[in-house]
Gaussian input, Z-matrix of N, CA and C with variables (Angstrom, degrees):
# hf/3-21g

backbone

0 1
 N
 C     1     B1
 C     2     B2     1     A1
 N     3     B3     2     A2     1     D1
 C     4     B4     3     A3     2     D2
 C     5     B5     4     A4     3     D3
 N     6     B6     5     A5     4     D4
 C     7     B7     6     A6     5     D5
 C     8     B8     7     A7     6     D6
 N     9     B9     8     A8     7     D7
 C    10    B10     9     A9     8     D8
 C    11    B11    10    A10     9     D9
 N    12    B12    11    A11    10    D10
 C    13    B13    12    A12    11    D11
 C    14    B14    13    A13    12    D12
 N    15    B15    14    A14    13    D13
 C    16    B16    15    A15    14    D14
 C    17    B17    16    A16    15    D15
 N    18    B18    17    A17    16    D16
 C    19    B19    18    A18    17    D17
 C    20    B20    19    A19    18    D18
 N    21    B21    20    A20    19    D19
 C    22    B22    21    A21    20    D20
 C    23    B23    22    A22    21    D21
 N    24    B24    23    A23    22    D22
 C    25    B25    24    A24    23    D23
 C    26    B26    25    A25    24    D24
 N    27    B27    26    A26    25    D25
 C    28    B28    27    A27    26    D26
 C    29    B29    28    A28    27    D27
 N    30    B30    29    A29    28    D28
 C    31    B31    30    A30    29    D29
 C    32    B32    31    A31    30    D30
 N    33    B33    32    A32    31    D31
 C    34    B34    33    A33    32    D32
 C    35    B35    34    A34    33    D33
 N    36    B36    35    A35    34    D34
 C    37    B37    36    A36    35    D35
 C    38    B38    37    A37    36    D36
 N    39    B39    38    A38    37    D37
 C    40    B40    39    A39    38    D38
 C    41    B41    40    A40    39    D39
 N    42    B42    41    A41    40    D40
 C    43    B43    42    A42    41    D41
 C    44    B44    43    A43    42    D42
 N    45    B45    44    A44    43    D43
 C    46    B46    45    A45    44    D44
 C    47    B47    46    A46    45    D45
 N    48    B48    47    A47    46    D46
 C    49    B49    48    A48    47    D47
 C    50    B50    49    A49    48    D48
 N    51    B51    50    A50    49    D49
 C    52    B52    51    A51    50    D50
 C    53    B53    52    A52    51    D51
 N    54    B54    53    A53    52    D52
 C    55    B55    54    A54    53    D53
 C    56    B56    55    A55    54    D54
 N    57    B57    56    A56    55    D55
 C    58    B58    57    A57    56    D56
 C    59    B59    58    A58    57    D57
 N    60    B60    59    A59    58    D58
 C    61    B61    60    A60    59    D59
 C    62    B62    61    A61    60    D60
 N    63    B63    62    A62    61    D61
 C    64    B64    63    A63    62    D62
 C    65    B65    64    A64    63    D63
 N    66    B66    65    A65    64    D64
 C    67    B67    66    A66    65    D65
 C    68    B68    67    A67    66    D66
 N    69    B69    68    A68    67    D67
 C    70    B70    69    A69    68    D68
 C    71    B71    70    A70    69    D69
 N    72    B72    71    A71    70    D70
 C    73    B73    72    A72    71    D71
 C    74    B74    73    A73    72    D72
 N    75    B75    74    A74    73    D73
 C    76    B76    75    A75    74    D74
 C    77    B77    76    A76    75    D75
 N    78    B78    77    A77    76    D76
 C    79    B79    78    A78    77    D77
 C    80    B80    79    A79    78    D78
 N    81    B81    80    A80    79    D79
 C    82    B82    81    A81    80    D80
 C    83    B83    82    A82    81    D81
 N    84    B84    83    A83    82    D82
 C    85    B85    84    A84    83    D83
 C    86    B86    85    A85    84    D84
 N    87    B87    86    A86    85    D85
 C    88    B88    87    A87    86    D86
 C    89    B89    88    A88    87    D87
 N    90    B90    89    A89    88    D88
 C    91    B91    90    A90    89    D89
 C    92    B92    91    A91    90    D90
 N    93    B93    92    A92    91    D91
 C    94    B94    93    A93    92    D92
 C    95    B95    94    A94    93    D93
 N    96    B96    95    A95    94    D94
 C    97    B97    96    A96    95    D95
 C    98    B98    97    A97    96    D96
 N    99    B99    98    A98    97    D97
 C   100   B100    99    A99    98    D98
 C   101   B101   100   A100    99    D99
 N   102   B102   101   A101   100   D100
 C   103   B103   102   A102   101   D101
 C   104   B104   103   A103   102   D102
 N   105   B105   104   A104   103   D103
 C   106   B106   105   A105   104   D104
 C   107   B107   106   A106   105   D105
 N   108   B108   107   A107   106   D106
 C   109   B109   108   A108   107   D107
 C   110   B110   109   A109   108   D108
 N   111   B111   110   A110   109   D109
 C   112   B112   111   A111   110   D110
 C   113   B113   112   A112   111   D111
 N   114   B114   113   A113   112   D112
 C   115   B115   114   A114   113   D113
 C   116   B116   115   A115   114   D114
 N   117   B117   116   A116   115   D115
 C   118   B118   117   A117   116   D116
 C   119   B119   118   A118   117   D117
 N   120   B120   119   A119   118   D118
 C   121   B121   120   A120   119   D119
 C   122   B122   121   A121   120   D120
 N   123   B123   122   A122   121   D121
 C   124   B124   123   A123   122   D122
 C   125   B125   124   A124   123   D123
 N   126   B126   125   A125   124   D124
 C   127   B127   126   A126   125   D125
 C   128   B128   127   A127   126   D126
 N   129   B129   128   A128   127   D127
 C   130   B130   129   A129   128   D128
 C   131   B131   130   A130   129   D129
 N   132   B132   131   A131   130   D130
 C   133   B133   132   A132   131   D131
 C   134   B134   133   A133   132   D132
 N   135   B135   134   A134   133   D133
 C   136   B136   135   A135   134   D134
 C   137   B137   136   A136   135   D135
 N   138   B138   137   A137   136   D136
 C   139   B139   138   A138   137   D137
 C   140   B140   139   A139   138   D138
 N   141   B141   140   A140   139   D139
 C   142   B142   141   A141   140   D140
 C   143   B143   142   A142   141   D141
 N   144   B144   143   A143   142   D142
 C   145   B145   144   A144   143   D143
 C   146   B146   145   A145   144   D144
 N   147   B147   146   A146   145   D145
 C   148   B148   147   A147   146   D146
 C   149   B149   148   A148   147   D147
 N   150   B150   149   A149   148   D148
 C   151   B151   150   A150   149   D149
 C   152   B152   151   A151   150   D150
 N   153   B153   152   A152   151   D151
 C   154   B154   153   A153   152   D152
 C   155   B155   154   A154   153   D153
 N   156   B156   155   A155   154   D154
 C   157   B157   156   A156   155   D155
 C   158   B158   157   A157   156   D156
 N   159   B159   158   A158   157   D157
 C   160   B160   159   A159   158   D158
 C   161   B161   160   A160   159   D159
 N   162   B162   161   A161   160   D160
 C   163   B163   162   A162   161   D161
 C   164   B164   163   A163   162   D162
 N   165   B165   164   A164   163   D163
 C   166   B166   165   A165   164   D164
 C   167   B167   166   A166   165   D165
 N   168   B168   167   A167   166   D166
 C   169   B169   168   A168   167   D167
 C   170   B170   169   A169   168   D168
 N   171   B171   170   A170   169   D169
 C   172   B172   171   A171   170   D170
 C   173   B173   172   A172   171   D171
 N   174   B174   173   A173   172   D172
 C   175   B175   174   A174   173   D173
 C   176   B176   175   A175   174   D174
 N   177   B177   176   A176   175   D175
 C   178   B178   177   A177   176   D176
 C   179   B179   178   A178   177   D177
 N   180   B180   179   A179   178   D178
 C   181   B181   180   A180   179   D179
 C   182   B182   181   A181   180   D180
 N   183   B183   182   A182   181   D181
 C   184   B184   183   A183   182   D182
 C   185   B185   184   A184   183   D183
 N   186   B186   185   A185   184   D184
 C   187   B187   186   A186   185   D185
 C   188   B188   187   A187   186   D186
 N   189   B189   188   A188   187   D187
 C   190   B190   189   A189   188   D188
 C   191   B191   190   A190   189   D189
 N   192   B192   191   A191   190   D190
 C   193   B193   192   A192   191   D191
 C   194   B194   193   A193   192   D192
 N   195   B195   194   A194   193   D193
 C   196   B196   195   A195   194   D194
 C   197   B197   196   A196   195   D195
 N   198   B198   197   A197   196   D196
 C   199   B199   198   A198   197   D197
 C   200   B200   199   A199   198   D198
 N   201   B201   200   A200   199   D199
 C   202   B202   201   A201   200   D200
 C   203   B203   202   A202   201   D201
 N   204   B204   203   A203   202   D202
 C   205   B205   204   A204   203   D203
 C   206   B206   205   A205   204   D204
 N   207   B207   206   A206   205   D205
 C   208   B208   207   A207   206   D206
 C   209   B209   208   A208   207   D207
 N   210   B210   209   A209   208   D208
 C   211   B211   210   A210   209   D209
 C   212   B212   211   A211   210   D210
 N   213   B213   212   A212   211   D211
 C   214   B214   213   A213   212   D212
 C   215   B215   214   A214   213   D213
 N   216   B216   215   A215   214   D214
 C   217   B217   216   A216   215   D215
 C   218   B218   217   A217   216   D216
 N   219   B219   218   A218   217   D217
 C   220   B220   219   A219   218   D218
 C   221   B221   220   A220   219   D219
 N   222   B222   221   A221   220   D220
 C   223   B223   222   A222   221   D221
 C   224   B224   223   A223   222   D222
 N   225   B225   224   A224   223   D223
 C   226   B226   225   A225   224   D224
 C   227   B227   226   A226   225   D225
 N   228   B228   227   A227   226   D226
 C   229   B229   228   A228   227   D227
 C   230   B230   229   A229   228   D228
 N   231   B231   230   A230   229   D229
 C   232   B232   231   A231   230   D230
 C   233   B233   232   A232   231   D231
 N   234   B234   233   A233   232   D232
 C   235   B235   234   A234   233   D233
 C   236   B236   235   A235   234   D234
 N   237   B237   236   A236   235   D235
 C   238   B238   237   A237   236   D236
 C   239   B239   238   A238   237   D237
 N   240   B240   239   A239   238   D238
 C   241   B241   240   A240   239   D239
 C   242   B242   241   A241   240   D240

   B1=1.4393
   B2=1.5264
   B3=1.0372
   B4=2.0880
   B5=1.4439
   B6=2.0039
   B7=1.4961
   B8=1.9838
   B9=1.4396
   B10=1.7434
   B11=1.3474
   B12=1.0770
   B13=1.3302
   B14=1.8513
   B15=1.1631
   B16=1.4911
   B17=1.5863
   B18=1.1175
   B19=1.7421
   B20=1.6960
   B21=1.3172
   B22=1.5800
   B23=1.6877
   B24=2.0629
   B25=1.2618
   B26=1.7241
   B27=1.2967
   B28=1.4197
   B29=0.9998
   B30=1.2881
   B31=1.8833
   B32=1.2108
   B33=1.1134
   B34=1.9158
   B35=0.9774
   B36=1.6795
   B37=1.8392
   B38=1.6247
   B39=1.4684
   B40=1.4058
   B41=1.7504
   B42=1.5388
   B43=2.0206
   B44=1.8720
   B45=1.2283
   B46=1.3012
   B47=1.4188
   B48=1.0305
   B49=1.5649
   B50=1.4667
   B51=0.8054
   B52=1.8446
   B53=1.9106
   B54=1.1747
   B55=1.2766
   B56=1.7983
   B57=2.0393
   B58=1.1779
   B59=1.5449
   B60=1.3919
   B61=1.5407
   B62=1.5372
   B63=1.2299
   B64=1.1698
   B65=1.5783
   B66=1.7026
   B67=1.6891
   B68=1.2317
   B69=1.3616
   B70=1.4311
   B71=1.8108
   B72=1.5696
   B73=1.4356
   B74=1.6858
   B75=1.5428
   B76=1.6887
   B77=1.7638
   B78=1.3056
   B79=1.6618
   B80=1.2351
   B81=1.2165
   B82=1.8594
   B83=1.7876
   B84=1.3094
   B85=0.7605
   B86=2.7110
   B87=1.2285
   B88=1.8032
   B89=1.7568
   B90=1.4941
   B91=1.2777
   B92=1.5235
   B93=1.5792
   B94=1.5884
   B95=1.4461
   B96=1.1190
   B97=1.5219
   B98=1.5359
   B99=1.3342
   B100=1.8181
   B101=1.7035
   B102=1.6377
   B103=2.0057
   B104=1.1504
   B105=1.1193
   B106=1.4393
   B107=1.2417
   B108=1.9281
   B109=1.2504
   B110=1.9729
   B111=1.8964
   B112=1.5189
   B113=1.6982
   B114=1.6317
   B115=0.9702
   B116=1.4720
   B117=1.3450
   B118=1.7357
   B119=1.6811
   B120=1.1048
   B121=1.2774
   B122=1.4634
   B123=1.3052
   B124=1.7592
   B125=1.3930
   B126=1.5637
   B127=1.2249
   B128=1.4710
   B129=1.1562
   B130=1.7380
   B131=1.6015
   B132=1.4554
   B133=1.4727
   B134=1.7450
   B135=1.7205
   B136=1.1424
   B137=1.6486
   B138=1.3688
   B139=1.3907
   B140=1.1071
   B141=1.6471
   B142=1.2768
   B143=1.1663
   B144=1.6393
   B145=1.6925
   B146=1.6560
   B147=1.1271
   B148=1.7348
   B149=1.6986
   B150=1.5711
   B151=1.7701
   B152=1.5382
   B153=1.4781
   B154=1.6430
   B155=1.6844
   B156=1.3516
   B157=1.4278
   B158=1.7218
   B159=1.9387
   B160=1.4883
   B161=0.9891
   B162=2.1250
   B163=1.4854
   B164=1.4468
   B165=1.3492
   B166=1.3777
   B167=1.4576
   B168=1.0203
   B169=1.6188
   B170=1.8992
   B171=1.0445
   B172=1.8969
   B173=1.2371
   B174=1.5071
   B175=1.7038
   B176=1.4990
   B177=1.5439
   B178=1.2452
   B179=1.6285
   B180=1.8325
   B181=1.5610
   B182=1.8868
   B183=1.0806
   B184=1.8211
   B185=1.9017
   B186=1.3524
   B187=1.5232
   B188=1.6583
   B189=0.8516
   B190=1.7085
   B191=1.6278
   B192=1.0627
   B193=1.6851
   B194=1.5062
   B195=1.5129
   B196=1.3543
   B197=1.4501
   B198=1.5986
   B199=1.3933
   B200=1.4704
   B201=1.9700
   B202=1.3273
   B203=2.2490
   B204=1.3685
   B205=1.9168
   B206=1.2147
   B207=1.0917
   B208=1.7578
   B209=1.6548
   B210=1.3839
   B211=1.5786
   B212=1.6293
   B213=1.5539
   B214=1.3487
   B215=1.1816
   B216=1.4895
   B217=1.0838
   B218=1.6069
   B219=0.9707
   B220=1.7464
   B221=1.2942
   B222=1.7159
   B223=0.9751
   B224=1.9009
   B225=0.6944
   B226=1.9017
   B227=1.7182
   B228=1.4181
   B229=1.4568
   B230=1.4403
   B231=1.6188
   B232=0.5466
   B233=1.4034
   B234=1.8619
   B235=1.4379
   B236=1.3111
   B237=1.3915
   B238=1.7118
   B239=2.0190
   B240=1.3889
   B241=1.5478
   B242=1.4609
   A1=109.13
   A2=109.29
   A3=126.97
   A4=79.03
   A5=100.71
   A6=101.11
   A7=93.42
   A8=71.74
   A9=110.44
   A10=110.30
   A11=133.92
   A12=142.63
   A13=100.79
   A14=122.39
   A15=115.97
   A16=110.14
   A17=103.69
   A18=110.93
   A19=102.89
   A20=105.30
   A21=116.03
   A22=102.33
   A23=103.44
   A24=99.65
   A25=92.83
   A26=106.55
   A27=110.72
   A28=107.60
   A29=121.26
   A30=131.12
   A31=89.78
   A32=129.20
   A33=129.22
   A34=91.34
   A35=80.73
   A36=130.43
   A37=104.65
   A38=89.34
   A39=93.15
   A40=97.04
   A41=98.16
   A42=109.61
   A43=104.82
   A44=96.54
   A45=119.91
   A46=110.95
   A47=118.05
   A48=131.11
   A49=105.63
   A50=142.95
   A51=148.11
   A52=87.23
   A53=136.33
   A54=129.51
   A55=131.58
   A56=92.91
   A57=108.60
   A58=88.15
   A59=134.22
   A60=133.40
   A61=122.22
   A62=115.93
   A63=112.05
   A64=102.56
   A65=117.57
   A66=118.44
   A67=130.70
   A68=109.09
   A69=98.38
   A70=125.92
   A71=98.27
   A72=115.59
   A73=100.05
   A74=100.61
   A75=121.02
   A76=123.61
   A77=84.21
   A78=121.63
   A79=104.62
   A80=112.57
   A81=125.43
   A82=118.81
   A83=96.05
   A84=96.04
   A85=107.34
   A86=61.37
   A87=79.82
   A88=109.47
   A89=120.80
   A90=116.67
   A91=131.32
   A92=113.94
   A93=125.23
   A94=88.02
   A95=115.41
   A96=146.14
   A97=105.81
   A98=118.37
   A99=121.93
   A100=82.94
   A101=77.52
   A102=117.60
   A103=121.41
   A104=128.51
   A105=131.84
   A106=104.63
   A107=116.09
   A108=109.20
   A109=71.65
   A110=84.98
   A111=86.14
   A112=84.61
   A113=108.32
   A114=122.81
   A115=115.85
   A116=98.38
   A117=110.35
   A118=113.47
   A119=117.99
   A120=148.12
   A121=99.48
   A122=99.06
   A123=127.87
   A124=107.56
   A125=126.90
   A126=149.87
   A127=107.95
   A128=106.37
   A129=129.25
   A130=86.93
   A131=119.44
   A132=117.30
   A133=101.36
   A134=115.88
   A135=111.14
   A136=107.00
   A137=117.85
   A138=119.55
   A139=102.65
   A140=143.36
   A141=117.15
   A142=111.79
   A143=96.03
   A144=121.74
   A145=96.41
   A146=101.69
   A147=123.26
   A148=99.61
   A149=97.17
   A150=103.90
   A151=113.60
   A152=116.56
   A153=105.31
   A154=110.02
   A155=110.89
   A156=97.45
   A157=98.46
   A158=96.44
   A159=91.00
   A160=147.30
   A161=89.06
   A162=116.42
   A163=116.59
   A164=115.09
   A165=122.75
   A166=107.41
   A167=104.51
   A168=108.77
   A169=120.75
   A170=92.72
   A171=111.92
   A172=112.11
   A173=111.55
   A174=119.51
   A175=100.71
   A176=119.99
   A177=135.03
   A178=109.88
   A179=112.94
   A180=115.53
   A181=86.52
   A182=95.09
   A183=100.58
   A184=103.74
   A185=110.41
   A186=123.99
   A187=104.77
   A188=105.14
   A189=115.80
   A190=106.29
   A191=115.45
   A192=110.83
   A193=90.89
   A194=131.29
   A195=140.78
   A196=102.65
   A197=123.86
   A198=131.90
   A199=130.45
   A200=101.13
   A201=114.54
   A202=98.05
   A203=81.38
   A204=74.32
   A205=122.08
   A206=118.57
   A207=116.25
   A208=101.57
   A209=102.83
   A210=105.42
   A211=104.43
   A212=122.80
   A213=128.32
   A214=119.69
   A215=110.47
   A216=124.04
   A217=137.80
   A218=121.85
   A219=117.12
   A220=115.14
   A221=103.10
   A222=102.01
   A223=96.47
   A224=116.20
   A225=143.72
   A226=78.94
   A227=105.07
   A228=120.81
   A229=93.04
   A230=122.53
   A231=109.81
   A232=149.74
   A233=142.94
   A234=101.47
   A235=118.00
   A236=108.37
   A237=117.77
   A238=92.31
   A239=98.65
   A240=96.46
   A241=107.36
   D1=136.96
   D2=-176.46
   D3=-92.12
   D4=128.78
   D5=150.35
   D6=-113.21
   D7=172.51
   D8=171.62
   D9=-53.20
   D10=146.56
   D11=163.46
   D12=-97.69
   D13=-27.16
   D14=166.36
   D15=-144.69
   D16=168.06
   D17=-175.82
   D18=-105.43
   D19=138.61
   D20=-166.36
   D21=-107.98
   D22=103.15
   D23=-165.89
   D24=-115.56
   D25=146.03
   D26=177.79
   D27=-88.76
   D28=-170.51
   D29=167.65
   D30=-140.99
   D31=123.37
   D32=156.07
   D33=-122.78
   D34=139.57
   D35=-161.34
   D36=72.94
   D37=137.19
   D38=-176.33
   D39=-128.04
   D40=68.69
   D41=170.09
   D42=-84.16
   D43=-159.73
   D44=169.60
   D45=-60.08
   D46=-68.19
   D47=176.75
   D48=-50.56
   D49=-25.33
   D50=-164.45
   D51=-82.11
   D52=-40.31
   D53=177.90
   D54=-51.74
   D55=-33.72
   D56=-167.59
   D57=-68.71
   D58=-65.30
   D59=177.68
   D60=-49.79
   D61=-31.44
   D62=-168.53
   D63=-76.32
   D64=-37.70
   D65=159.17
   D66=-62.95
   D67=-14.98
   D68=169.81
   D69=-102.45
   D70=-7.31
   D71=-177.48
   D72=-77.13
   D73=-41.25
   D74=-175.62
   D75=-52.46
   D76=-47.40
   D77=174.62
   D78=-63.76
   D79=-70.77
   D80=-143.99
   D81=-98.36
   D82=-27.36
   D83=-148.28
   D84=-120.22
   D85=76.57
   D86=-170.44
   D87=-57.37
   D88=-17.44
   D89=167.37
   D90=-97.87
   D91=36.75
   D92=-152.98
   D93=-151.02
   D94=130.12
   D95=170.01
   D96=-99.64
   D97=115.48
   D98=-154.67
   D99=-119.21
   D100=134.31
   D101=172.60
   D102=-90.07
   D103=-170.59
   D104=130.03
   D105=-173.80
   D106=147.15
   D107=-170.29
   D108=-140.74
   D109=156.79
   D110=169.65
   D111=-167.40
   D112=-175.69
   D113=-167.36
   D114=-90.44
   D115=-16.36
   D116=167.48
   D117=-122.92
   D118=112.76
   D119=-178.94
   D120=-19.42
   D121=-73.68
   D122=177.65
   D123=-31.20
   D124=-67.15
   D125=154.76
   D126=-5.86
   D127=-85.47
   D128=-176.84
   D129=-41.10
   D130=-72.82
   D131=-134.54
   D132=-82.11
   D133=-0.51
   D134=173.55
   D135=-83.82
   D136=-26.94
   D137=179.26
   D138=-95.68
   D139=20.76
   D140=157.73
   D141=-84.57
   D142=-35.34
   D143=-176.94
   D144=-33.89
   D145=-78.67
   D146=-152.19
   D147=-47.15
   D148=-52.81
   D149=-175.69
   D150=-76.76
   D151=-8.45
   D152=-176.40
   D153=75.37
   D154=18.03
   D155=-172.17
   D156=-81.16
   D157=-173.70
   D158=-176.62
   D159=-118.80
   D160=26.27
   D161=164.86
   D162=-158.00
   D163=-162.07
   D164=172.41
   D165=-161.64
   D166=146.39
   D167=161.55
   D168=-155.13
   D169=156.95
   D170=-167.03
   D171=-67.61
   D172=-17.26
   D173=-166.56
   D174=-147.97
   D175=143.63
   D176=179.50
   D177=-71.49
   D178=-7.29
   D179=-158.25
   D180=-111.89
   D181=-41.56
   D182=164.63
   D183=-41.49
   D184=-72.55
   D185=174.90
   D186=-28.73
   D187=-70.36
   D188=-169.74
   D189=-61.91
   D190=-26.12
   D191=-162.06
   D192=-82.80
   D193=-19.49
   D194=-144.20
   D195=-102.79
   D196=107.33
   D197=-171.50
   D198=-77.28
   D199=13.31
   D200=179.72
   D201=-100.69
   D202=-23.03
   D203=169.01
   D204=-70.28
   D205=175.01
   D206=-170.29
   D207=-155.17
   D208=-37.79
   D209=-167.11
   D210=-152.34
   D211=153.76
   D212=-178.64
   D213=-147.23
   D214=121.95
   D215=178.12
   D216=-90.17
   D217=65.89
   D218=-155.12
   D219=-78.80
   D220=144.99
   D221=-170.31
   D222=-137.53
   D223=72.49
   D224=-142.03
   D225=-127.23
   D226=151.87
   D227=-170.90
   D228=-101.51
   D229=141.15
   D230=150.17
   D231=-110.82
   D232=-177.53
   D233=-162.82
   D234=-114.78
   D235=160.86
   D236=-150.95
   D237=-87.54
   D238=141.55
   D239=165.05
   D240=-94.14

């Protein structure tokens, strides 16, 4: 079996809060290959930009279908009763 030289972690949702992880994954974390999936295309590909990650995508089902992810971290609002 071939392993990975890094683990391919997404971020879904790309809010306010998606920054606090995406700096510390960016920073810290030298064995993680950084995602981002969101519901607007644009979204994703402005935070790959910024973080250098080594993709983006428009849909969270796009993310998952994609065999360079490994793990996901969401950071998606959740809703208030």
């Amino acid at each position: 079996m071939m392993s990975k030289d890094k683990v391919g972690l997404c971020i879904a949702g790309c809010g306010n809060f998606a920054h606090t992880h995406a700096n510390a994954a960016a920073q810290r974390c030298e064995d993680v290959e950084l995602f981002f999936a969101s519901r607007s295309a644009a979204k994703a590909r402005a935070y790959a930009q910024q973080y250098g990650a080594a993709g983006a995508f428009g849909s969270y089902a796009d993310a998952a279908r994609d065999a360079r992810v490994d793990a996901f971290l969401f950071c998606t609002p959740h809703e208030n009763d």
